[in-house]
C-alpha positions in Angstrom: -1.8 24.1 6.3 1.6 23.1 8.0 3.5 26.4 9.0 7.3 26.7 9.8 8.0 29.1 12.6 11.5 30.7 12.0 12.9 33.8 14.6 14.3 36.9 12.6 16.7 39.6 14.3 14.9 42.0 12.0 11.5 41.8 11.7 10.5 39.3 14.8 9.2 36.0 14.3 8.5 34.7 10.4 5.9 32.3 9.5 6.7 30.2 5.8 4.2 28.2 4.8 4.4 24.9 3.4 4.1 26.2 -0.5 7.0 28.2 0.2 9.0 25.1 1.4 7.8 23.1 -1.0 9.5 25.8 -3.9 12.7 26.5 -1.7 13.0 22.5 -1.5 13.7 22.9 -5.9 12.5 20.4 -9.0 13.0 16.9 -6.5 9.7 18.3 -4.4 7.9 17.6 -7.8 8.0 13.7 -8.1 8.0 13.6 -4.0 4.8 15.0 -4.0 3.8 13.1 -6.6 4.5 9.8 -5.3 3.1 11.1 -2.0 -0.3 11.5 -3.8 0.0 8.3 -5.6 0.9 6.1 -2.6 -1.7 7.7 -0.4 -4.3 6.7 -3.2 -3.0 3.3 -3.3 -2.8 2.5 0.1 -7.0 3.5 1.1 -8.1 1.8 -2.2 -6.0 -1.5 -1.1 -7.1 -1.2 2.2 -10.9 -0.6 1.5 -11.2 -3.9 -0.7 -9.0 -6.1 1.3 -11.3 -5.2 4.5 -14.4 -6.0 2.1 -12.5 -9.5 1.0 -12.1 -10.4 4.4 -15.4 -9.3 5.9 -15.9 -12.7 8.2 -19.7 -14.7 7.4 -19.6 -17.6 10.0 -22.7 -18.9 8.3 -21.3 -18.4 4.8 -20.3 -22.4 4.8 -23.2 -23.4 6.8 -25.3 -22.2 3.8 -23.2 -24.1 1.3 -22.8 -27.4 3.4 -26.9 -27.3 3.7 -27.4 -26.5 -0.3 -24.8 -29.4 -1.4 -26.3 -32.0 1.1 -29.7 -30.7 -0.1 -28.3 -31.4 -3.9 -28.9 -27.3 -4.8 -25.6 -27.0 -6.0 -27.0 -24.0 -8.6 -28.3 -22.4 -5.5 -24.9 -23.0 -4.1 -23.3 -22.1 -6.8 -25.4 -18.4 -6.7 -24.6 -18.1 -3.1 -21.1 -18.2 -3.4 -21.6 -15.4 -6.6 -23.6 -13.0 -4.3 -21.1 -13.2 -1.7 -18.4 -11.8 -3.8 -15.0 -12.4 -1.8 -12.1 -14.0 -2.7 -12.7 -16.8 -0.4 -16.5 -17.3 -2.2 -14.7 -17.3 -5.5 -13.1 -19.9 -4.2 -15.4 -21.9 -2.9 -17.8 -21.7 -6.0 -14.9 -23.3 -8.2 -15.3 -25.9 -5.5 -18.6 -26.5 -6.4 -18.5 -26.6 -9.7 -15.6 -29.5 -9.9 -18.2 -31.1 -8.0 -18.0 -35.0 -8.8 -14.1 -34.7 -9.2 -11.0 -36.3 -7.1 -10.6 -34.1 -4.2 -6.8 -33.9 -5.0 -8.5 -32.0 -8.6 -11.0 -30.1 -6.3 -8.1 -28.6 -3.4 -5.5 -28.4 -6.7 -8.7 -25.8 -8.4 -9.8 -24.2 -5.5 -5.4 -22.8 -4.6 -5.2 -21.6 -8.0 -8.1 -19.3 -7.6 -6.6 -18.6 -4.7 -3.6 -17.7 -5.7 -4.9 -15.2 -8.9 -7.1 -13.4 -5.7 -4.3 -13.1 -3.7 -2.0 -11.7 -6.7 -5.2 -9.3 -7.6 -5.1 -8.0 -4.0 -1.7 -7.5 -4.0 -1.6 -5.1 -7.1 0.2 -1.7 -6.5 1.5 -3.1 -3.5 5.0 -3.2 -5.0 4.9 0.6 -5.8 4.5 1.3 -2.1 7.4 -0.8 -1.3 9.2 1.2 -4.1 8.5 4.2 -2.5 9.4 3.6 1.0 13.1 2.9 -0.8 12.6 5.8 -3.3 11.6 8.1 -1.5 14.0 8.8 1.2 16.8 8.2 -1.9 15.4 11.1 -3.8 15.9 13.4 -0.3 19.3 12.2 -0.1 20.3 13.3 -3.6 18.2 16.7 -3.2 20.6 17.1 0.0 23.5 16.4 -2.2 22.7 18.8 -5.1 21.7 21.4 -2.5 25.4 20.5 -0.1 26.7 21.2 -3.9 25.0 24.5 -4.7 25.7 25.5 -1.5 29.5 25.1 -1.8 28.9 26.7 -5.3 27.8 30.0 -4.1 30.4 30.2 -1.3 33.4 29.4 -4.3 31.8 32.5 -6.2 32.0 34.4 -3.7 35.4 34.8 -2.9 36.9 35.5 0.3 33.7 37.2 2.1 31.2 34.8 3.7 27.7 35.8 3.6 25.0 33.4 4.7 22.6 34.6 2.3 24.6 33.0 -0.2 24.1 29.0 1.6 20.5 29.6 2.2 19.1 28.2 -1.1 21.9 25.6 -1.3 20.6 24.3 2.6 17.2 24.9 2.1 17.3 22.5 -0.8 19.1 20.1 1.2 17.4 19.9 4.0 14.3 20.0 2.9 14.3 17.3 0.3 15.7 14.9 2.8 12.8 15.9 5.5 10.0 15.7 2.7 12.2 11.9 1.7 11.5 10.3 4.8 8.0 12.2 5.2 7.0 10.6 2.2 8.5 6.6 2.4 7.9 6.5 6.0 4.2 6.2 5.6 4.9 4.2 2.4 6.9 1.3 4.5 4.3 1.3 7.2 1.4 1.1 5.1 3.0 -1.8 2.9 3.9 -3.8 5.7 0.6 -2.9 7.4 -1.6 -4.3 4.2 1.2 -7.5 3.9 -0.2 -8.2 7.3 -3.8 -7.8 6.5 -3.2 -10.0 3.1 -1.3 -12.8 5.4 -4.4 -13.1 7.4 -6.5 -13.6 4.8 -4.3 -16.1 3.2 -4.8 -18.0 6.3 -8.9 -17.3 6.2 -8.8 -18.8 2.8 -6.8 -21.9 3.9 -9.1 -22.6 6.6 -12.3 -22.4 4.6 -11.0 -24.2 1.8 -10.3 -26.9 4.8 -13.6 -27.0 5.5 -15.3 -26.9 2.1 -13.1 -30.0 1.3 -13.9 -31.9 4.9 -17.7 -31.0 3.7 -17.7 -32.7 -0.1 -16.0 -35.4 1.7 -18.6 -36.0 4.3 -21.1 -35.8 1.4 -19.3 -38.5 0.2 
């Protein structure tokens, strides 16, 4: 639990807890935490299957190279299946256009590239929305709270009681605090998985390099 110390002239010092911000901060705390919640789900299941897609085998070709030169292509074929990676996906539509102009083969192999890359990258756009979103919702909560603020001090005449801005700033500050709490994260997580699918990109390239330079060999 995240506590907010706050010094009273009355009673001493006042702890509010994070509930209590949360409900002074109005309705816009509602979708902020929810897109909190949603992005920090996103973010860890992303991350958790693009480390497994790009969990390096340096033997992982060796195997295939000695099965095709062998002529187990089916055994290749199963190899690739077990391995289950993006980059053995890959490499098992390879071998299955076995026979084929290598032009067909490399033209195969980026297309199944491409769909693994677009699978990785799913939800991905919803973090990037949120890093933009997010901090855009806190600005209009400091708007409608500047507002309400202003509001309270019309109705109130000529006397000036700050009792009467509290909600109105509370609101205001608040939401724009819990705005930038929330995209922060979301912009450093997108750009930190972007980075992690780059690399992978450039795994894939490589191997599919290499499985092409091996069928040619065989050749």
């Amino acid at each position: 639990m995240i506590f907010l110390q706050a010094t009273s002239a009355a009673n001493g010092e006042t702890v509010v807890g994070l509930g209590s911000l949360i409900l002074a901060g109005g309705w816009l705390m509602i979708p902020l935490v929810i897109l909190s919640a949603i992005s920090i789900f996103i973010f860890f299941e992303r991350f958790s299957m693009i480390r497994k897609a790009t969990e390096p085998d340096n033997k992982f070709l060796n195997r295939i190279r000695d099965l095709i030169y062998e002529g187990k292509v089916d055994q290749a074929i199963n190899a690739c299946r077990n391995r289950r990676t993006p980059i053995a996906r890959m490499i098992e539509k390879g071998i299955s256009m076995l026979g084929r102009p290598t032009s067909e083969i490399h033209s195969a192999i980026e297309n199944v590239g491409n769909l693994e890359v677009s699978r990785l990258e799913s939800g991905l756009p919803f973090l990037a929305t949120v890093a933009g979103g997010a901090p855009m919702i806190g600005f209009l909560g400091t708007v409608i709270g500047m507002v309400q603020a202003f509001m309270n001090l019309s109705q109130a005449g000529g006397s000036v009681d700050m009792s009467l801005l509290s909600s109105g700033i509370y609101t205001a500050m608040i939401t724009t605090v819990a705005g930038l709490v929330v995209g922060i994260p979301a912009y450093f997580g997108y750009n930190f998985l972007v980075a992690k699918i780059e690399k992978l990109v450039f795994q894939m390239e490589a191997n599919t390099m290499a499985f092409l330079d091996i069928i040619n060999v065989d050749k």
